[in-house]
N, C-alpha and C positions, 0 to 999 in steps of 0.2 A: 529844156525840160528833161532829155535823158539824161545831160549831167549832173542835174540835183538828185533825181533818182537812181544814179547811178554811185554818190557820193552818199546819200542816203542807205541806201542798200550795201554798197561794200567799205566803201573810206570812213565811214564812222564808223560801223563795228570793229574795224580792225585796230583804227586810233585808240579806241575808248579800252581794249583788250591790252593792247603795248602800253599804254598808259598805267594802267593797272598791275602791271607787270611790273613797270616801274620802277611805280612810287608805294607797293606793299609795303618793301622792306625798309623806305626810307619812313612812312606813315607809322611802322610798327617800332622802329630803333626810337619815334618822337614821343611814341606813348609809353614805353620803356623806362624813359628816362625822367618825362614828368610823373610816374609813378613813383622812381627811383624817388626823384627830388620832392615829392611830397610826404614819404614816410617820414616819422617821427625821427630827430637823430640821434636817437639813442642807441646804446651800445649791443651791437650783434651778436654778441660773444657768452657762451651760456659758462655758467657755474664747472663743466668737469672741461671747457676751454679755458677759462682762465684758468684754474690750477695749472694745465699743460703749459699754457703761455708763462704763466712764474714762474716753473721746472726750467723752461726753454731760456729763460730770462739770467736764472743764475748759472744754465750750464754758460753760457756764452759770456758772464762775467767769470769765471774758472777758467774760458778757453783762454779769456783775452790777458788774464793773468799769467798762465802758464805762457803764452808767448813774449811776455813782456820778460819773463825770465830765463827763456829761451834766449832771446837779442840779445839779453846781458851776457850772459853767458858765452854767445857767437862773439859779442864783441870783447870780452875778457881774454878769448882762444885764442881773435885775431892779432891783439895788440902783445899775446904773447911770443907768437909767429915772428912781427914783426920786429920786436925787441931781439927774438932769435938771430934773424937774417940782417940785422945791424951791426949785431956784435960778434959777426962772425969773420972772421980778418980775412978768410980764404978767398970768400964773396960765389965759395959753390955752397950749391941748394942740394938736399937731401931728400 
């Protein structure tokens, strides 16, 4: 009888407290997410966002063009380097 009353009184308040500790943040990440996955899936992105994003969109086709004629260019330098250092009879680098 003391041991129920004694599991009564201290061993389940304390379970029930660690427990709750727990599983808060595992119970709140669950409802998070099926709120997540129940909203509508339509698009998040307001009106002066998209503009930014098609700004963002064509600087980065600009970027990727200037590098592509960058390479050319690196590679143009290189191959003339090496045509240099071929046809140099000495075979010394400068």
């Amino acid at each position: 009888m003391e041991l129920l009353l004694f599991i009564v009184i201290v061993v389940l308040p304390l379970l029930t407290i660690t427990l709750r500790l727990a599983l808060k943040p595992i119970v709140e990440a669950v409802i998070q997410l099926s709120e997540g996955l129940s909203r509508s899936r339509e698009s998040r992105i307001g009106p002066e966002d998209a503009a930014a994003l098609e700004r963002m969109q064509e600087d980065l086709s600009a970027l990727r063009a200037k590098v592509a004629e960058l390479e050319a260019a690196d590679s143009f330098y290189r191959g003339l380097i090496e045509a240099q250092r071929s046809s140099d009879p000495t075979g010394s680098s400068s």
